[in-house]
C-alpha positions in Angstrom: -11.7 -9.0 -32.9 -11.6 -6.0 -35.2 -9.1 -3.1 -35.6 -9.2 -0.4 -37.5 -6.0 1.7 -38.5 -5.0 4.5 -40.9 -4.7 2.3 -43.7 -5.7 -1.3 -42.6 -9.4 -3.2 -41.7 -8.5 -6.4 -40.4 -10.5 -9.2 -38.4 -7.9 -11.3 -36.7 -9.1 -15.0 -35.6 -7.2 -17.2 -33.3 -6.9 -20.6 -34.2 -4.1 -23.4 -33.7 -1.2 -23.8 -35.3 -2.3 -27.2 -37.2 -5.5 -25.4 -38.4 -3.4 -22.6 -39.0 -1.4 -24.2 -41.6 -4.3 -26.2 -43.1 -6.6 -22.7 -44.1 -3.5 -21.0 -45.4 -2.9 -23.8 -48.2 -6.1 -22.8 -49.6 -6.3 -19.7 -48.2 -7.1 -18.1 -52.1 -9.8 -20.8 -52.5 -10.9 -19.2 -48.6 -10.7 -15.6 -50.2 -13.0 -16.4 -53.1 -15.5 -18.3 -50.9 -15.6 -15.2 -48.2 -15.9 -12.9 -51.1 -18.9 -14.9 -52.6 -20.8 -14.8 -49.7 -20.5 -11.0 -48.8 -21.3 -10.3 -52.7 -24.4 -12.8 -51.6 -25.7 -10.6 -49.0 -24.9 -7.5 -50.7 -22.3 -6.4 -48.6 -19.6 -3.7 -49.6 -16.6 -5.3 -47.7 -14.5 -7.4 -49.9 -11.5 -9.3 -48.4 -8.0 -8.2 -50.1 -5.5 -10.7 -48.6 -4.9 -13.5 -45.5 -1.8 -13.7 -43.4 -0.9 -15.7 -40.5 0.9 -15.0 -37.3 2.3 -16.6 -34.7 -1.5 -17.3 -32.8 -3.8 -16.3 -35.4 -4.9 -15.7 -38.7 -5.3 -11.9 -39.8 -8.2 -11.4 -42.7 -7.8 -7.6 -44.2 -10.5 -6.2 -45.7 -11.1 -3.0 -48.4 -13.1 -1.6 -45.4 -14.4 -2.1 -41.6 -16.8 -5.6 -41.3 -19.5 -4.6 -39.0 -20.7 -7.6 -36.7 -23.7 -7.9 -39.5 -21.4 -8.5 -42.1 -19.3 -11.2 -40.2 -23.1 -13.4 -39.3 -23.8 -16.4 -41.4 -26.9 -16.7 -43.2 -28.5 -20.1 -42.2 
């Protein structure tokens, strides 16, 4: 899911509470690896921070991640 406010581009993934807590621990090794791959497909969207919430993870981004920029390359 994506949302778009005034001042915040954020793609929220639900996940469990015990995956939850093992992504944040290396959530800035995460950062650097999502980073690398949208500088690898020459993408514009960088990702600024993680948090977690009570179901979920929220990932913000410097701008809105079209569906295209969330695919994998295989």
């Amino acid at each position: 899911m994506m949302i778009k406010r005034l001042s915040r581009k954020q793609v929220i993934v639900p996940m469990s509470n015990d995956n939850k807590m093992k992504f944040m621990e290396d959530s800035s090794a995460h950062i650097i690896n999502i980073n690398r791959v949208f500088k690898n497909i020459k993408s514009k969207v960088m990702v600024n921070f993680i948090q977690s919430n009570q179901a979920s993870i929220i990932i913000a981004t410097n701008k809105i991640a079209t569906p295209l920029d969330l695919q994998t390359i295989e």
